[in-house]
Structures are given as C-alpha cells and as structure tokens.
C-alpha positions in Angstrom: 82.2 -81.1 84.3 78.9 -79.2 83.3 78.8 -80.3 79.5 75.5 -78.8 79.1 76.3 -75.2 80.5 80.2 -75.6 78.6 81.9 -75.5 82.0 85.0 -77.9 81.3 87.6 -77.7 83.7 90.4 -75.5 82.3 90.7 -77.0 79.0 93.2 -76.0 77.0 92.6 -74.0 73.7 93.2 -74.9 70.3 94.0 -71.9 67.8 94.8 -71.8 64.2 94.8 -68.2 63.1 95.6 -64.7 64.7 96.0 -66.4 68.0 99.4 -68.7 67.4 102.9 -67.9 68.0 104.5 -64.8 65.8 100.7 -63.5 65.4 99.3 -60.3 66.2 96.8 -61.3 69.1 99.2 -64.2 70.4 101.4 -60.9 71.8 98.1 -59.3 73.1 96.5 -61.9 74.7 98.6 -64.8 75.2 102.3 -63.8 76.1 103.0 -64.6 79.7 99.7 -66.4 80.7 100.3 -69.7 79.0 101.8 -73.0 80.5 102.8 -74.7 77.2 102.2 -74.6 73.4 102.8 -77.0 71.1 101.7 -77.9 67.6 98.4 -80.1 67.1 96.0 -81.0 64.1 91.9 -80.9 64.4 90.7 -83.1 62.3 87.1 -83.2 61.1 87.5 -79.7 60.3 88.3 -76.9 57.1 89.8 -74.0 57.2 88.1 -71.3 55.3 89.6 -67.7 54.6 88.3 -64.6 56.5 88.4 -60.7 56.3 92.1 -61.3 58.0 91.6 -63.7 60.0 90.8 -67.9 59.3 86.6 -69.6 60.1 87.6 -73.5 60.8 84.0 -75.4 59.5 83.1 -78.7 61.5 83.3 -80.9 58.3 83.5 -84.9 59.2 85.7 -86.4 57.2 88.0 -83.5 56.0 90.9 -81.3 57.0 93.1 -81.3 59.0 93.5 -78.3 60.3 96.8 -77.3 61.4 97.3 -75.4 65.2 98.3 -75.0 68.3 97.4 -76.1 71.8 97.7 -73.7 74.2 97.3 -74.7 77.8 96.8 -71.5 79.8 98.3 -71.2 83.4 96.0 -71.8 86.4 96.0 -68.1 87.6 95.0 -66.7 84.5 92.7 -69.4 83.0 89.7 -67.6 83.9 90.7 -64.0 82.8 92.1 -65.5 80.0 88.7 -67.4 78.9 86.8 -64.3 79.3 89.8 -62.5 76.9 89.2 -64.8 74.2 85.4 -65.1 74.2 85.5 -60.9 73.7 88.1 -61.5 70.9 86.0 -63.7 69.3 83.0 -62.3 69.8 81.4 -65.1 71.6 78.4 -64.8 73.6 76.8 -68.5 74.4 73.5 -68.7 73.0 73.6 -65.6 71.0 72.1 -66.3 67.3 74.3 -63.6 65.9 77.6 -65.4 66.8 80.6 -65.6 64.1 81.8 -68.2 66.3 81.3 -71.0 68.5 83.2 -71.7 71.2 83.4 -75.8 71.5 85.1 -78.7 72.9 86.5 -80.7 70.2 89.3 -83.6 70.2 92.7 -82.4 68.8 95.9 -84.3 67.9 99.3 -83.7 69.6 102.1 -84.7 67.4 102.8 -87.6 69.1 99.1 -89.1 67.6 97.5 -88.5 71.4 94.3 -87.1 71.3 93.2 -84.0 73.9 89.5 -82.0 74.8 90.4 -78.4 74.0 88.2 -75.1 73.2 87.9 -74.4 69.6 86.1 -71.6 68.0 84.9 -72.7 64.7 82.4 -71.0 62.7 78.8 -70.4 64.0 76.3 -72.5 61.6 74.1 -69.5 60.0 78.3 -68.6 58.6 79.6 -72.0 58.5 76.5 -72.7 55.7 77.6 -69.5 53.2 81.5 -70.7 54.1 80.5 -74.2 52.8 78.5 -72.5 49.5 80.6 -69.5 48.6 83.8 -69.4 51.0 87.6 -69.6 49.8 89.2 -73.0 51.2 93.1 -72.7 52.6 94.3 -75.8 51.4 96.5 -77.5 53.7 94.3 -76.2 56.8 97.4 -74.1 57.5 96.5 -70.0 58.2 99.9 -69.2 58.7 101.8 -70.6 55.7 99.0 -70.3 53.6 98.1 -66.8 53.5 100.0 -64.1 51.0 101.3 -61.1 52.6 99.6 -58.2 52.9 
C-alpha cells in the first residue's frame, strides 16, 4: 500500500448519496460490477445538502453519516475507480476539486470497522458548507431529502 500516492489495494467504497441502491447513478455505474453492499455509518462526518446531490464534511466528533459499503468485484475494480473519480469530479491534487477522494474508517452494522474510499467535500467547499451550508439531520440523503 502506497498511502502517499492513495494506491490502496481495492478498497471498497463508501457512498451516501446518488450512488446507493434505488439511486440514479447506482443503475449507471454500479449494477453488475459490485461483490457486495451492505449498510455502514461514517462517523466523524456531516452531511450537508447539495444542488441534488449530498457533500459529507470531515467533522470529529459529529454525524454519523448513514451509507453504504460497496465492495466492487475484482475485474472491474479498476474501471470502476476510474468511473467514480469522473463522476465525482476528482482529479488528485487539483485545487479546484468539489471532492476528495479518501480512505476513511466506516462501521458495518455489526460495530466492525473497515478502510474504504469516501469522497467528502474538498476543504476551499467544506469551509462555506461549515458557514453557510444546510445540515441533513440524521446524516441520512435518502430519507432525508423531499421529493422533487
């Protein structure tokens, strides 16, 4: 493992918005390429509400927010990676970022804790989330949210 480059060996990813089961992008990018999914919690983290989609903000102390963990099969791990980082519009290093992809400790529901990729907020958004954003209580996207 190459922490300082963010090459972790096929961790599994942990999503909380458009990505999870019944959501728009879980059909586009996820169906058929996953191993397993399954509920988990991120603590140390808020979920703040976006232009239709959720910003989780590293916050010590707070959240949960709710998820889940997706472990991606072997074959399309890489493709898969590559998929998301597009999505989210990830490029490592770049300053203009709205997100960060990370490794971060998330909670099965069994209380075991797992590495997995998170994208949570880049700091320059994170710091106008923290002034001026709109909480979801609960840390919940999907049963939060009114419908559109």
């Amino acid at each position: 493992m190459d922490a300082a480059h963010g090459r972790h060996v096929n961790l599994p990813f942990f999503v909380y918005g458009t990505l999870r089961p019944g959501e728009p992008n879980h059909a586009a990018y996820l169906h058929g390429r996953t191993a397993a999914e399954e509920p988990a919690r991120r603590p140390d983290a808020v979920l703040y509400q976006g232009p239709g989609y959720p910003y989780a903000v590293e916050a010590a102390g707070h959240g949960p927010v709710h998820g889940e963990l997706v472990t991606a099969r072997p074959a399309s791990y890489d493709r898969l990676l590559v998929a998301l980082d597009l999505l989210e519009e990830y490029v490592p290093g770049d300053p203009r970022n709205l997100y960060e992809r990370v490794a971060r400790d998330v909670i099965r529901p069994d209380g075991t804790t797992t590495r997995a990729w998170i994208y949570v907020a880049a700091p320059r958004l994170a710091a106008g989330l923290l002034t001026s954003g709109t909480v979801i209580d609960g840390g919940d996207w999907t049963t939060s949210r009114t419908h559109h």
